[in-house]
C-alpha positions as CSV (number, residue, x, y, z in Angstrom):
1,X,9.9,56.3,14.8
2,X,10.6,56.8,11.3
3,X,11.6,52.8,10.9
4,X,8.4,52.0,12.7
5,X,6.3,53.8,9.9
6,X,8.2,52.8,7.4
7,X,7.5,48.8,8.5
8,X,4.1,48.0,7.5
9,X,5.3,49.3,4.2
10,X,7.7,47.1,3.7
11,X,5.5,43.9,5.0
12,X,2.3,45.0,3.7
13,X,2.7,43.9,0.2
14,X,4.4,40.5,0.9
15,X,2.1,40.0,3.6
16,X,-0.6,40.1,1.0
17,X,0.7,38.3,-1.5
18,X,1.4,35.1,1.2
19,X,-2.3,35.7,2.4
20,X,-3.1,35.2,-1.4
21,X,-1.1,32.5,-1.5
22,X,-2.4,30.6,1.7
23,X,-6.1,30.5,1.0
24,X,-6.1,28.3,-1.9
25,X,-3.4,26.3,-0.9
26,X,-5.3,26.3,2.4
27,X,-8.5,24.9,0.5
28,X,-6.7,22.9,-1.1
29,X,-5.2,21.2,1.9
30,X,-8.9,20.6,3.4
31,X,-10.0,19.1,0.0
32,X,-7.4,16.7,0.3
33,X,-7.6,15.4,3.7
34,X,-11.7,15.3,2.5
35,X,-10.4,13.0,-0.3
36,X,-8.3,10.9,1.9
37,X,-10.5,10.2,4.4
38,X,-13.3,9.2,1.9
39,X,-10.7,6.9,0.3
40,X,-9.8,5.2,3.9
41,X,-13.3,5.2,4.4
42,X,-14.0,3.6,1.1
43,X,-11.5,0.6,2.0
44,X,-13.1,-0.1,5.1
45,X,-16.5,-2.3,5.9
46,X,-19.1,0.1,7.0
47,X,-20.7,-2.5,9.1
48,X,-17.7,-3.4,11.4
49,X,-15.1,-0.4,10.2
50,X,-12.8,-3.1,9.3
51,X,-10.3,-3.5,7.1
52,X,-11.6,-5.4,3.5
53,X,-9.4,-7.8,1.1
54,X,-6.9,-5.7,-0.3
55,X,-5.8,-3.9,2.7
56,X,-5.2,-7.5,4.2
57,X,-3.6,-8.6,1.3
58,X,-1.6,-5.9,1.4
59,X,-0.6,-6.3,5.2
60,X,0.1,-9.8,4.6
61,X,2.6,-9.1,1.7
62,X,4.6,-6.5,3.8
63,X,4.6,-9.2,6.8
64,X,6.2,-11.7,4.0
65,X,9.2,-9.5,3.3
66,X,10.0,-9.0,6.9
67,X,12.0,-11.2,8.9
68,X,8.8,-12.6,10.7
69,X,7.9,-14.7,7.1
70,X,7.9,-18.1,9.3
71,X,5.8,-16.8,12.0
72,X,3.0,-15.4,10.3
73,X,-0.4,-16.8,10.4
74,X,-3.5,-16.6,8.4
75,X,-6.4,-17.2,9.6
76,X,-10.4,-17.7,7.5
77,X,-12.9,-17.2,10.0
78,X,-16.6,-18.4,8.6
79,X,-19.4,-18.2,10.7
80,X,-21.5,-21.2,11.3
81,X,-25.5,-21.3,10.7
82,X,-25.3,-17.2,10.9
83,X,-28.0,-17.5,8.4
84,X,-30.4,-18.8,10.6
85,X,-29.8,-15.8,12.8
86,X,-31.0,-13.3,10.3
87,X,-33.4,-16.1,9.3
88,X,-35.2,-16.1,12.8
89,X,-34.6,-12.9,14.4
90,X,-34.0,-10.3,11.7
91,X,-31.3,-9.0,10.1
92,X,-31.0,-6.4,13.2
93,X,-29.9,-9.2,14.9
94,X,-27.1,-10.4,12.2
95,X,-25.4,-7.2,11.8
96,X,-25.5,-7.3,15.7
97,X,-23.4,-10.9,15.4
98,X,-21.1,-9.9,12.9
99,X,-20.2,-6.2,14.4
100,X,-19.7,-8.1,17.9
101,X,-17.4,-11.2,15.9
102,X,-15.8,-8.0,14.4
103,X,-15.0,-6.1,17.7
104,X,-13.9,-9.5,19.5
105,X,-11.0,-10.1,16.4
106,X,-10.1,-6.7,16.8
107,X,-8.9,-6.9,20.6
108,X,-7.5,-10.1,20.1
109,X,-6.0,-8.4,17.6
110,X,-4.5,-5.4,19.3
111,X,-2.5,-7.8,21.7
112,X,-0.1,-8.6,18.5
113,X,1.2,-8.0,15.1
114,X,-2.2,-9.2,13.9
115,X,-4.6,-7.5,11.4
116,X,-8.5,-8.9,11.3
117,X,-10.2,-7.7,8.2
118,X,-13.9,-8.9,6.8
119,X,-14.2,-10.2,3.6
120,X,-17.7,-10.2,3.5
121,X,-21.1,-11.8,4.4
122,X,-20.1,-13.8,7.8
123,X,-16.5,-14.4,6.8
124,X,-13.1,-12.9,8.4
125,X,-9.6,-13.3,7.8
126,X,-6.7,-12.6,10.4
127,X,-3.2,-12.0,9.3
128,X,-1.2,-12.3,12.9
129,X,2.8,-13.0,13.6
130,X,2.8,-15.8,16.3
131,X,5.2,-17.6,17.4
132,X,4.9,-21.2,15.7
133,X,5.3,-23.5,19.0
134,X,2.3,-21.5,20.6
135,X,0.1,-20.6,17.4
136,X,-2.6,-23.4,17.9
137,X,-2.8,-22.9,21.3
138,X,-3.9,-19.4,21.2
139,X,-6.1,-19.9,17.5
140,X,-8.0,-22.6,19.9
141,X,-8.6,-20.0,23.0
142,X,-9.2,-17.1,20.4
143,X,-12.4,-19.9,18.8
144,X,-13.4,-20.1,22.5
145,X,-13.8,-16.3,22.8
146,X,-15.8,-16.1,19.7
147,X,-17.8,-18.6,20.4
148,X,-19.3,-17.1,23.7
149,X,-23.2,-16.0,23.4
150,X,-24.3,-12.7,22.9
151,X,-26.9,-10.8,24.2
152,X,-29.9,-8.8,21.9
153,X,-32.5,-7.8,22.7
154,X,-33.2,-10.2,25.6
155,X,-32.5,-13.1,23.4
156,X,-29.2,-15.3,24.2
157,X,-27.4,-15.5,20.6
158,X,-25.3,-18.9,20.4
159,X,-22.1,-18.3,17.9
160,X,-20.0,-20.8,16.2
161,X,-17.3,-20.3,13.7
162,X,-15.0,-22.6,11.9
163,X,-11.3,-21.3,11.0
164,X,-8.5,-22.5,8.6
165,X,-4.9,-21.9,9.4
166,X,-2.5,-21.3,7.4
167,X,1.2,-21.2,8.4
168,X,3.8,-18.9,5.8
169,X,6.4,-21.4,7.1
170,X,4.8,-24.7,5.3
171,X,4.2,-22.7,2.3
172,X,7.7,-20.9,1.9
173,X,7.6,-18.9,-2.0
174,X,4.0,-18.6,-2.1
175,X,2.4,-14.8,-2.4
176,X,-0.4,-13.8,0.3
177,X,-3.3,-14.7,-2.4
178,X,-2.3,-18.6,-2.4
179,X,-1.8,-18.5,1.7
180,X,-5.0,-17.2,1.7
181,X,-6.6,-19.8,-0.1
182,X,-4.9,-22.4,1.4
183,X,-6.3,-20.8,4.7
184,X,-9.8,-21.0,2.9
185,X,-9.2,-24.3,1.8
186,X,-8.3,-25.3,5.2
187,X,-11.8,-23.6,6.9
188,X,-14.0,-25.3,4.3
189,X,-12.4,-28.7,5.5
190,X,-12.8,-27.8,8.8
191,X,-16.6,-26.8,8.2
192,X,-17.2,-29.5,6.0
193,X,-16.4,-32.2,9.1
194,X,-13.8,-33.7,6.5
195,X,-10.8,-32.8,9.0
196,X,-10.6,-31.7,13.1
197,X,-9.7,-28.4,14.2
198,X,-7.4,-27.2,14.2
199,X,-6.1,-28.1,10.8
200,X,-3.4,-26.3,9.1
201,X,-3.3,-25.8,5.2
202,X,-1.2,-28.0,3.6
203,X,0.4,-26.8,0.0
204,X,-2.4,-28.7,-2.0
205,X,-4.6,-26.7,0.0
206,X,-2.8,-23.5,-0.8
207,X,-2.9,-25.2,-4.9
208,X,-6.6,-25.7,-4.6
209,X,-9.1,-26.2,-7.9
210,X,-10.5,-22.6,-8.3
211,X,-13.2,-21.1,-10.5
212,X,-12.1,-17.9,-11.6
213,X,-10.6,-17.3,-8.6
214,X,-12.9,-18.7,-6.8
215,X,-12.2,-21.6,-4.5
216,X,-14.0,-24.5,-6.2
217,X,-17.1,-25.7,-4.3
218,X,-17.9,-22.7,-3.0
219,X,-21.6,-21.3,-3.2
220,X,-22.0,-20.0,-6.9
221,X,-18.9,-20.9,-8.2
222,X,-21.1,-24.0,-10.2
223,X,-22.4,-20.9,-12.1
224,X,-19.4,-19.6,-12.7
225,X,-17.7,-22.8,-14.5
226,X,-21.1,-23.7,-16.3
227,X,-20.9,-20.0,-17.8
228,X,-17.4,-20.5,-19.0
C-alpha cells in the first residue's frame, strides 16, 4: 500500500520532464518530415509527379557503379508535333498527352530496373538495365505503346515520339551527363530523318558540339553562342 503511494512520486517528476522533452522534439519531428516532403516534392514534375534531371542523373550514376554498367540503357524520348496539339486543341489537351506519355513510361517502367523522368516541355528520359541481346526489341514495342491514340474529350489524339538510345557498354568511362547526351544526340538524329530507329549513340554522339551545355542545334542554343 505504502509502495503504491509512494509510486507516482517517484515517476511524477521524470514523467514530466520526458513529457517536456517529447513535445518539441515531437514538433520538431513533424516539421521535418513537412520539410522532406516539400523537398521530394520540389524534385518532382508537378505535371506528371515524375522524377526531373538530377534525380535521373543521379539514378544513372548509382546504376554505373553496379555490376549492371554494360546493361544499362538510356533512353531521350521527344515528342513529335506535340506543339500542334496545344496549338489546335488547347493546352488542356497537352498536359492531357504528356501526363498520359508520363503514366505509360512509368508502367513500362515498373516491369524493370528502369527509372522514367521528364526533363521538360515534351521530352523524357528512361534510365533502364536490359539485357543487351533484347534491348532494341523491347525500346521498339515500348515506341509502339506510346504511340497508341488517346482519347480527350471525344477527340482521338494521334502520338508520336522519337527516342535515342544510348548503351553504357559502347561508351565504357563516360559519366551519366555524356551518356545522356549521346542519347540526345542519338534522338535529334532520329527526329531529324538523318538515321532509322532505332539508332544507338555512338561515342561522337556522346562528344557532341555543345553550347554551354547545351546540345548544339538545339532551339535557342544560336542565342546562346551569339551572346558569348
Amino acid at each position: 500500500m505504502n509502495s503504491a503511494i509512494r509510486l507516482p512520486g517517484i515517476i511524477g517528476p521524470n514523467a514530466l520532464l520526458i513529457t517536456a522533452a517529447a513535445v518539441p522534439l515531437t514538433g520538431w519531428a513533424l516539421h521535418a518530415v513537412s520539410l522532406y516532403k516539400q523537398i521530394a516534392d520540389g524534385r518532382k514534375d508537378p505535371l506528371t509527379d515524375l522524377p526531373c534531371r538530377p534525380e535521373f542523373v543521379a539514378y544513372g550514376e548509382r546504376l554505373l557503379g553496379t555490376r549492371r554498367r554494360n546493361a544499362v540503357h538510356v533512353l531521350m524520348l521527344d515528342g513529335v508535333d506535340f506543339k500542334a496539339v496545344n496549338d489546335t486543341y488547347g493546352h488542356t489537351a497537352g498536359d492531357t498527352v504528356i501526363q498520359t506519355l508520363g503514366r505509360r513510361l512509368v508502367r513500362w517502367s515498373s516491369g524493370r530496373k528502369a527509372l522514367a523522368a521528364r526533363l521538360g516541355g515534351d521530352k523524357f528520359a528512361v534510365c533502364a538495365v536490359i539485357p543487351p541481346s533484347a534491348a532494341l526489341a523491347e525500346i521498339t514495342a515500348l515506341r509502339e505503346q506510346l504511340r497508341q491514340p488517346i482519347q480527350h474529350d471525344g477527340l482521338t489524339l494521334r502520338l508520336d515520339v522519337s527516342i535515342g538510345i544510348a548503351r553504357t557498354a559502347h561508351l565504357s568511362g563516360e559519366d551519366m551527363s555524356q551518356i545522356l547526351r549521346g542519347a540526345d544526340t542519338a534522338m535529334y538524329k532520329v527526329k531529324k530523318g538523318e538515321v532509322p530507329f532505332p539508332y544507338v549513340a555512338t561515342r561522337d554522339d556522346a562528344c557532341a558540339e555543345t553550347v554551354n551545355g547545351r546540345r548544339a542545334g538545339r532551339r535557342g542554343t544560336h542565342l546562346l553562342a551569339d551572346a558569348a
